[in-house]
C-alpha positions in Angstrom: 100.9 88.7 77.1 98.9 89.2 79.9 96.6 92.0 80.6 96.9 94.8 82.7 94.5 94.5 86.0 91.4 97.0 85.6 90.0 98.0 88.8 86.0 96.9 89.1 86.5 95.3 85.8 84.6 91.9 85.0 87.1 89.8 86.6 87.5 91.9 89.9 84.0 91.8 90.6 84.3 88.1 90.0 87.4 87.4 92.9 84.9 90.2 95.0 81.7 88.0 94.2 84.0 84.6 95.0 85.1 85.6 98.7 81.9 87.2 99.2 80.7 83.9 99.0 83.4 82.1 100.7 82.4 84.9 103.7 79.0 83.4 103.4 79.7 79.8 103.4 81.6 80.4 106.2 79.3 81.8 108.4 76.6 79.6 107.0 78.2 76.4 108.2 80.5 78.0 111.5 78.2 75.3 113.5 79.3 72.1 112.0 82.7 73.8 112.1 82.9 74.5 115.5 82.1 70.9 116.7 84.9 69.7 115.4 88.1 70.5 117.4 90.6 68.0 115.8 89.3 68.7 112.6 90.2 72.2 112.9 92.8 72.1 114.0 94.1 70.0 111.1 91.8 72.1 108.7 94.0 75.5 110.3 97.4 73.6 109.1 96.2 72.8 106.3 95.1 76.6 105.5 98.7 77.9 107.1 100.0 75.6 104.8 98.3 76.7 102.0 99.1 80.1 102.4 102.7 79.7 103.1 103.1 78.0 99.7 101.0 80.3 97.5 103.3 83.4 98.8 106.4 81.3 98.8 105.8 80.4 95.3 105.2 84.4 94.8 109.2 85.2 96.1 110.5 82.2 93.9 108.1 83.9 90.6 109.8 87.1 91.3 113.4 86.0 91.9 113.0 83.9 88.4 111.6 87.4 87.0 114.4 89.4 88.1 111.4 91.4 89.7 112.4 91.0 93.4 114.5 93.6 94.6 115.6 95.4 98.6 113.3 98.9 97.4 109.8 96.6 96.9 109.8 92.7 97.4 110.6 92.5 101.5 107.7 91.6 103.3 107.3 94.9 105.4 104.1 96.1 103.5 101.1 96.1 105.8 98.9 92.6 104.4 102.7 91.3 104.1 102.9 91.7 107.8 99.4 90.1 108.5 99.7 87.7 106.3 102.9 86.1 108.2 100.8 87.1 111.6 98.1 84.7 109.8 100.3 81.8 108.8 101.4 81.9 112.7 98.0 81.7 114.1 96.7 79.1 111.9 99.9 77.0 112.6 100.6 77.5 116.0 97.1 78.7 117.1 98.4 81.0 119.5 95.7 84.0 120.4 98.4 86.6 120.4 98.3 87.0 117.0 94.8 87.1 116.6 94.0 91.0 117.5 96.7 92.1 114.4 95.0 89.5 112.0 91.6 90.7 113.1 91.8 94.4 113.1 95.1 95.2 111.1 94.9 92.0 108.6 91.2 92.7 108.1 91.1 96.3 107.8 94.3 96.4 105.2 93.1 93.3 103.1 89.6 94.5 102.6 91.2 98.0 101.6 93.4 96.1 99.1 91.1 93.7 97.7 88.7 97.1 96.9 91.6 99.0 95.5 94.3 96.6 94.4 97.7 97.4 93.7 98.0 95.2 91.0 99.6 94.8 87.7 99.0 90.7 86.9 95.3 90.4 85.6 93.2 87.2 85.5 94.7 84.2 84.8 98.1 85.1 85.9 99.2 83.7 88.9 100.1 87.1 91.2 96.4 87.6 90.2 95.4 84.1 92.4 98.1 85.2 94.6 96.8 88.4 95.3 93.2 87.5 96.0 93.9 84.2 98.2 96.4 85.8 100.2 94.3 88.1 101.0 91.1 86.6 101.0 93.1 84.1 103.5 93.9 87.0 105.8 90.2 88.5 106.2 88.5 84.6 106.2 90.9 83.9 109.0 90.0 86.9 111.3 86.5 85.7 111.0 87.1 82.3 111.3 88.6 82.9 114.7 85.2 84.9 115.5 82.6 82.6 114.0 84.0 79.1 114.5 87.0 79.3 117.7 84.5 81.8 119.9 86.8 84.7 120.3 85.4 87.7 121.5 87.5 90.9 120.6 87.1 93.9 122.8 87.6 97.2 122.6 90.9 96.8 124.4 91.9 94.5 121.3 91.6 97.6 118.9 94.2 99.4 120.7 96.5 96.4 120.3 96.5 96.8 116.9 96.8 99.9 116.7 99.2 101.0 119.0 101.5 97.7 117.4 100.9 98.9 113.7 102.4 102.3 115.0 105.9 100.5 116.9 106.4 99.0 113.5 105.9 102.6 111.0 109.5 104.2 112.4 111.3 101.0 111.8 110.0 100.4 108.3 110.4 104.1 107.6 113.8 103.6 108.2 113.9 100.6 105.8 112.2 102.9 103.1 114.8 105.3 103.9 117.8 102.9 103.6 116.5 101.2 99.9 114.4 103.8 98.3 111.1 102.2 99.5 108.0 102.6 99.7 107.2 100.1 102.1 103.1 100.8 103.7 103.0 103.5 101.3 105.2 105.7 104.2 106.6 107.6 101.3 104.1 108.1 98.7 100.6 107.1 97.2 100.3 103.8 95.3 100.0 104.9 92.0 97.6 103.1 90.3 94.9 105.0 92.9 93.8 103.3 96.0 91.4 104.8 99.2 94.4 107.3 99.9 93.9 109.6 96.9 90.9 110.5 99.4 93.0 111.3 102.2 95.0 114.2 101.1 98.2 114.8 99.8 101.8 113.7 101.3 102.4 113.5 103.9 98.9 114.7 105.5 97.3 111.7 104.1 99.7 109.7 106.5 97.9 111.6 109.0 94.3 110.9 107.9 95.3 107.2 107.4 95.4 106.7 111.3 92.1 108.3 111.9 91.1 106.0 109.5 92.6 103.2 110.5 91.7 103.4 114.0 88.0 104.3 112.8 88.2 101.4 110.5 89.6 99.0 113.4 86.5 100.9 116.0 83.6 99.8 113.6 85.1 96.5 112.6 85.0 95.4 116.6 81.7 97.0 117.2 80.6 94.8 114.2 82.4 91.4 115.4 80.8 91.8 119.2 77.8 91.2 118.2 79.0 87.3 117.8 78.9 86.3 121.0 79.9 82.8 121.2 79.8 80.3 124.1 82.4 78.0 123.1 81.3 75.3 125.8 78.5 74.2 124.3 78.3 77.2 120.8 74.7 77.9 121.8 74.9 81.6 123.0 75.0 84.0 120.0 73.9 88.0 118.8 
C-alpha cells in the first residue's frame, strides 16, 4: 500500500532538488537551444505531447478508481487551468497564452510544488504526475523567457491578473452547483498549504490577491532582467 505523501520529507526534497536542476540545465544550455528553431519547435510538441498524456492518463487512473467525481476531478483548479494554457502554447505556439503560463502557471505551480496537495507518495504514479505536470508548467514559462526571447512587461502582469479574476465567479458558481472546492474558493486545502498564513475564510481569499498579484509583480521584475535579442541571442541582463 502506498504511503501517504509527507511534506519536505526525503522524497519531496528529492522532486524539489530534480527540477531545481532541470531549471539549471535549462538555463545553462538556453544558447544551443535557441539556435535551433525547427528543433524547437518539434522539441515544444514533443513536451505538449508529453504533458497531455501524463494528465490524460491521470483522468483515466481516476475513472478506473472510482475517484473522479463533478465536486473534485474537473479541470477548473488553478495549475489545471495553466496546465491546459501550457499544452496550447507548446502546441500551437501562440503568445497569447504565454502571460497566464508565465505569471498564473508559475506563481500557482511553484506554490504547489512547495506545499503539495497530495495524497500519492513516491513511487505512485499521481506522485510523477504531480511533479511533471507541474514542473512542466513552471519550465515552460521560462523556456519561453530564456530560449523564444520573450520579454514580459509590466502590462503582462495585469493580464494575468485581471484574467485569473473573470474566471473566480464562474468557477464559484461551479463550486456552488457540485459542492466544490475548485481554487480553494470555498475552503483551505486541508493537508496545510501557504494559505493557513493568509487568514481565515473567507479573508484569506482576500489576502490571496495581494499575494498573487505581489507574487506575479516580483516574478516579472525578476524575468526582465533576461533581455533577449532574438535576432542574433547576443543581448542579455
Amino acid at each position: 500500500m502506498n504511503e501517504p505523501f509527507v511534506m519536505f520529507s526525503t522524497v519531496h526534497l528529492v522532486a524539489l532538488s530534480v527540477f531545481l536542476a532541470a531549471v539549471i540545465l535549462l538555463y545553462r544550455y538556453r544558447k544551443k537551444l535557441r539556435v535551433a528553431p525547427i528543433n524547437a519547435k518539434r522539441f515544444e510538441r514533443i513536451a505538449a505531447i508529453s504533458l497531455f498524456v501524463i494528465d490524460g492518463l491521470y483522468y483515466l487512473w481516476m475513472i478506473q478508481t472510482d475517484r473522479w467525481g463533478l465536486a473534485s476531478s474537473l479541470p477548473l483548479e488553478l495549475c489545471s487551468i495553466s496546465l491546459l494554457a501550457t499544452i496550447l502554447l507548446l502546441w500551437t505556439g501562440n503568445r497569447h497564452f504565454i502571460d497566464f503560463v508565465l505569471f498564473a502557471g508559475i506563481g500557482g505551480a511553484f506554490q504547489a510544488m512547495l506545499t503539495p496537495d497530495l495524497d500519492m507518495n513516491f513511487p505512485h504514479f499521481r506522485f510523477f504526475h504531480f511533479f511533471f505536470t507541474h514542473a512542466g508548467i513552471i519550465l515552460t514559462g521560462l523556456y519561453y523567457v530564456w530560449v523564444r526571447g520573450y520579454k514580459p512587461t509590466f502590462k503582462s502582469v495585469v493580464k494575468a491578473f485581471i484574467i485569473i479574476n473573470a474566471l473566480v465567479p464562474a468557477i464559484m458558481i461551479v463550486n456552488w452547483l457540485v459542492d466544490g472546492n475548485y481554487m480553494f474558493l470555498q475552503m483551505k486545502p486541508v493537508n496545510g498549504s501557504l494559505l493557513d498564513f493568509l487568514g481565515p475564510y473567507p479573508w484569506y481569499l482576500l489576502s490571496l490577491e495581494v499575494v498573487a498579484f505581489c507574487m506575479f509583480t516580483l516574478l516579472w521584475l525578476v524575468l526582465r532582467q533576461w533581455r533577449i535579442d532574438s535576432a542574433n541571442g547576443s543581448k542579455e541582463k
